[in-house]
C-alpha positions, 0 to 999 in steps of 0.5 A, spaced: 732 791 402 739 787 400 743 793 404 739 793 410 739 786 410 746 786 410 747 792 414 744 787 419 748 782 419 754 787 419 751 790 426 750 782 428 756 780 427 759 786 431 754 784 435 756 777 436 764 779 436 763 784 442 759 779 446 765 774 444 769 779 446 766 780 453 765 773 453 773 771 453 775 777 457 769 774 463 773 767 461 779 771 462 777 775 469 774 767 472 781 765 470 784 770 473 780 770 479 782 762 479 789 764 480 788 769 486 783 765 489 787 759 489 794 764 492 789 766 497 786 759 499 794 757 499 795 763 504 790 761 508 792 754 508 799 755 511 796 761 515 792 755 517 797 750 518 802 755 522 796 756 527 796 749 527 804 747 528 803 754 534 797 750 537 801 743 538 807 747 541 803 751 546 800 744 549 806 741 549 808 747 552 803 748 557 804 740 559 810 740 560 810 746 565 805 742 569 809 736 569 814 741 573 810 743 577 807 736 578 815 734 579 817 739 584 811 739 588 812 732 589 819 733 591 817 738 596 812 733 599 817 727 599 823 732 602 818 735 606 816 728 609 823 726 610 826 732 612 829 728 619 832 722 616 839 724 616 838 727 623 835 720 625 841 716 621 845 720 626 841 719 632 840 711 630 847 709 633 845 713 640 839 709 641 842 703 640 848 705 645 841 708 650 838 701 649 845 697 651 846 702 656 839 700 659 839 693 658 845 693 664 843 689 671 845 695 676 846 693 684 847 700 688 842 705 688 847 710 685 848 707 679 839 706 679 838 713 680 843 714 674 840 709 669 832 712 672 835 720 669 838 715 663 831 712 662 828 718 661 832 722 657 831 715 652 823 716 653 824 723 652 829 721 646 825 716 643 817 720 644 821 727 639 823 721 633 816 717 634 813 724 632 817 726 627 815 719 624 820 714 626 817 707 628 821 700 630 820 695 626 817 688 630 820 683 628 820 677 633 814 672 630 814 675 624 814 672 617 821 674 614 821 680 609 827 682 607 824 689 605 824 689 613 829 684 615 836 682 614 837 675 615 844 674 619 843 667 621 838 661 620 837 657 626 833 650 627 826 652 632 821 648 634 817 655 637 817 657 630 815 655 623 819 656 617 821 662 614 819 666 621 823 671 625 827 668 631 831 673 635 832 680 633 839 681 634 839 689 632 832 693 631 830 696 625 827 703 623 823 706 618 821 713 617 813 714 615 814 708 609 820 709 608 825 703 611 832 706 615 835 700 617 832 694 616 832 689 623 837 685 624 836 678 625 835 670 626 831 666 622 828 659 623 829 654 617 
């Protein structure tokens, strides 16, 4: 019985060796495994991250293309609105030429037939600028602004409060909301 009993032991301690053995060799593989796990999850972490970094460029990106396209509709607007303002610029001194012209007192009727067919050339001219959006800016009685007016004088008036539009020296236009040429004025102290 010593010998079976010892033989025993013997197959125990195998035993235990083996499970020792394949206890180590599991602990070894959980390492292992660790190792790739934690490569793999460093992987995913930088895949992660580049879809992230790709992510905010294509929304920068995608922002930055709408504020063109904000941009250049917005100045397509404003060169649409404005389209006529160097053709009024140039036309503005012709009217102040007609407006001079039409101020004169004529006594024959020659000279009235002329300024009849000139008064209507005017009406026709002013009615085309007045539909492309050009506007005289009212001064006389109005509050001096000098966002509308140019001051050239300052006189003392009974008729008027201070700081109020006396006489209109040279009219003013705007086109639509944008001022061309500012009046030119008196204004009372």
């Amino acid at each position: 019985m010593d010998h079976a009993k010892q033989q025993t032991k013997e197959e125990e301690t195998v035993v235990q060796e083996e499970v020792e053995h394949v206890e180590s060799k599991e602990q070894l593989d959980e390492e292992e495994v660790e190792v790739l796990l934690t490569e793999e999850e460093k992987q995913i972490q930088a895949l992660q991250n580049e879809v992230a970094e790709l992510n905010s460029r294509l929304l920068r990106t995608q922002a930055d293309y709408d504020n063109f396209r904000r941009r250049t509709r917005q100045e397509m607007e404003a060169a649409a609105k404005y389209r006529a303002q160097s053709l009024i610029e140039g036309l503005i001194p012709a009217i102040d030429n007609f407006d001079r012209a039409l101020g004169i007192k004529v006594e024959n009727d020659d000279a009235r037939s002329l300024l009849q067919g000139m008064e209507m050339v005017y009406r026709q001219l002013t009615e085309a600028l007045k539909n492309e959006g050009l506007e005289v800016i009212n001064a006389v009685g109005q509050s001096f602004d000098p966002h509308y007016h140019q001051a050239v004088m300052q006189v003392e008036s009974d008729e008027y409060e201070a700081n109020q539009v006396v006489e209109e020296l040279q009219k003013g236009y705007q086109l639509k909301d944008r001022v061309i040429r500012p009046s030119m004025v008196k204004v009372s102290q």
